[in-house]
SENU-445776 format. One record per atom (N, C-alpha, C, CB): x, z, y. Coordinates in nm, 3 decimals. Each point is the difference from the previous one (the first is absolute). Glycine has a CB too. Example, Ala and Ser with C-alpha at 12.3 -4.5 7.8 and 13.67 -1.06 7.14 Angstrom:
# SENU-445776
u:1.319	w:0.780	v:-0.569;
u:-0.089	w:0.000	v:0.119;
u:0.090	w:0.000	v:0.120;
u:-0.189	w:0.125	v:-0.117;
u:0.154	w:-0.197	v:0.222;
u:0.082	w:0.006	v:0.119;
u:-0.077	w:0.073	v:0.109;
u:0.118	w:-0.215	v:-0.063;
***
This chain:
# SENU-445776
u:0.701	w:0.059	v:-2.904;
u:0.002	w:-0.044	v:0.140;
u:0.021	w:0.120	v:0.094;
u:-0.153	w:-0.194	v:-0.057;
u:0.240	w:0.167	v:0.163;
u:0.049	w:0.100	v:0.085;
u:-0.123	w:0.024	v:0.085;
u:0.253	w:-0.066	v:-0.005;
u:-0.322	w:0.173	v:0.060;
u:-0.039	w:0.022	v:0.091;
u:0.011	w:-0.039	v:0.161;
u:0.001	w:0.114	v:-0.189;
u:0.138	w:-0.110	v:0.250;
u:0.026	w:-0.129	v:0.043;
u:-0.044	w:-0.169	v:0.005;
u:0.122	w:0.175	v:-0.043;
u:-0.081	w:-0.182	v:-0.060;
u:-0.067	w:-0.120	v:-0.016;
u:-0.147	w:-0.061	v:0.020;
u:0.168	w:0.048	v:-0.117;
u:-0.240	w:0.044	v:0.070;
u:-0.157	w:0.002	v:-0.009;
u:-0.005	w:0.005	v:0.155;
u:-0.079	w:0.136	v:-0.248;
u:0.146	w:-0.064	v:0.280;
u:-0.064	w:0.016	v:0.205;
u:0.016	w:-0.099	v:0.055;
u:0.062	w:0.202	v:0.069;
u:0.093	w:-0.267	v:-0.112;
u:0.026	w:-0.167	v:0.105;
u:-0.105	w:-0.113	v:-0.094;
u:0.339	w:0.028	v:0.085;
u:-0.362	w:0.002	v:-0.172;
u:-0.119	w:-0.127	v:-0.034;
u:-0.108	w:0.008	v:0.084;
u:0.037	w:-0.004	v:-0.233;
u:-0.082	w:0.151	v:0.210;
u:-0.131	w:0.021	v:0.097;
u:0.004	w:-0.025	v:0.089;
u:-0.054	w:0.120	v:-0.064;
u:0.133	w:-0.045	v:0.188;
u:0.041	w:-0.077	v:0.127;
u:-0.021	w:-0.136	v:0.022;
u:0.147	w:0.145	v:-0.004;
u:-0.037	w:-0.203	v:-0.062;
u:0.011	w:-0.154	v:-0.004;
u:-0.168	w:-0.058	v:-0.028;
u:0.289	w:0.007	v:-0.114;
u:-0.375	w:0.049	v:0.001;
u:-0.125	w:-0.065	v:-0.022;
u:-0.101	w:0.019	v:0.131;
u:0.036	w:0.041	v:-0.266;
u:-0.016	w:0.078	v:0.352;
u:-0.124	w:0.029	v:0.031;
u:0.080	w:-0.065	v:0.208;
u:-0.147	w:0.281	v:-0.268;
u:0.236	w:-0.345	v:0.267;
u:0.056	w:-0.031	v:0.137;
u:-0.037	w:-0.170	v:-0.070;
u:0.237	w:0.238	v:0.122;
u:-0.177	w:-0.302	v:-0.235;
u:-0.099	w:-0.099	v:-0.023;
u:-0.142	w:0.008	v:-0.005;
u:0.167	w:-0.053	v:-0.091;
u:-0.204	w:0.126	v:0.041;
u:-0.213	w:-0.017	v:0.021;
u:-0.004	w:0.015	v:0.148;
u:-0.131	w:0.151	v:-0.235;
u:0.208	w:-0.105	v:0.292;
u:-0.100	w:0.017	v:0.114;
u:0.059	w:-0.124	v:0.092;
u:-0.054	w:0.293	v:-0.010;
u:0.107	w:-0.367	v:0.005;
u:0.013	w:-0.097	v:0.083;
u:-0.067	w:-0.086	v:-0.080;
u:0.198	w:0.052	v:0.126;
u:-0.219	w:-0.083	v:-0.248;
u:-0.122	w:-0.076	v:-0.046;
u:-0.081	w:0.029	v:0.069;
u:0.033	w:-0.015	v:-0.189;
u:-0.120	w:0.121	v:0.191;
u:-0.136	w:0.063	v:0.050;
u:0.006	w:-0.012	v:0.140;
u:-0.031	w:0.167	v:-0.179;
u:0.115	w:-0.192	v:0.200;
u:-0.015	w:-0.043	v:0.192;
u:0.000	w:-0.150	v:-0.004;
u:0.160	w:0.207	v:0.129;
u:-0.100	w:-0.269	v:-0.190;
u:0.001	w:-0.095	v:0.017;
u:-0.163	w:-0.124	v:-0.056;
u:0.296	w:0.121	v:0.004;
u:-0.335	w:-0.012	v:-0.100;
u:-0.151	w:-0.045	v:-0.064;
u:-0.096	w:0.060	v:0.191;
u:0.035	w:0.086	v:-0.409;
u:-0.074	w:-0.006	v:0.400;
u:-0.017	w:0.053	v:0.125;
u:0.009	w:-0.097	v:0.115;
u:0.083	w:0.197	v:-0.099;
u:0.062	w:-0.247	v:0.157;
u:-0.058	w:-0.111	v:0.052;
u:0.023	w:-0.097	v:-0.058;
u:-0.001	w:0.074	v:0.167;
u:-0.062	w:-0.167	v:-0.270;
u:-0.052	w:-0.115	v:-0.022;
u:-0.126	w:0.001	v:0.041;
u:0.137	w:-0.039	v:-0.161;
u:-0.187	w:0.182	v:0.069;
u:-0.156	w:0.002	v:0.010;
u:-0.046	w:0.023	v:0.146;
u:-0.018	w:0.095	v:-0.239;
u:0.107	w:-0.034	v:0.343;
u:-0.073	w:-0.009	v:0.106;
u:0.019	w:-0.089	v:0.115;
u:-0.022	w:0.193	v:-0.077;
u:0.150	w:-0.289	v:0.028;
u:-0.048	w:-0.139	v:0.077;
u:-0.053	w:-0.065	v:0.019;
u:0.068	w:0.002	v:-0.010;
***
């Protein structure tokens, strides 16, 4: 696996978690 590669997964994983985690965030604080 390219090094490259490994970075746009990460990227890609951690710009998905975090709109999960906002989005848990407000459920729980509605």
């Amino acid at each position: 696996m390219e090094i490259k590669n490994i970075f746009k997964i990460y990227f890609v994983y951690v710009i998905y978690n975090q709109e999960v985690t906002e989005t848990m965030f407000a459920i729980m604080l509605s």
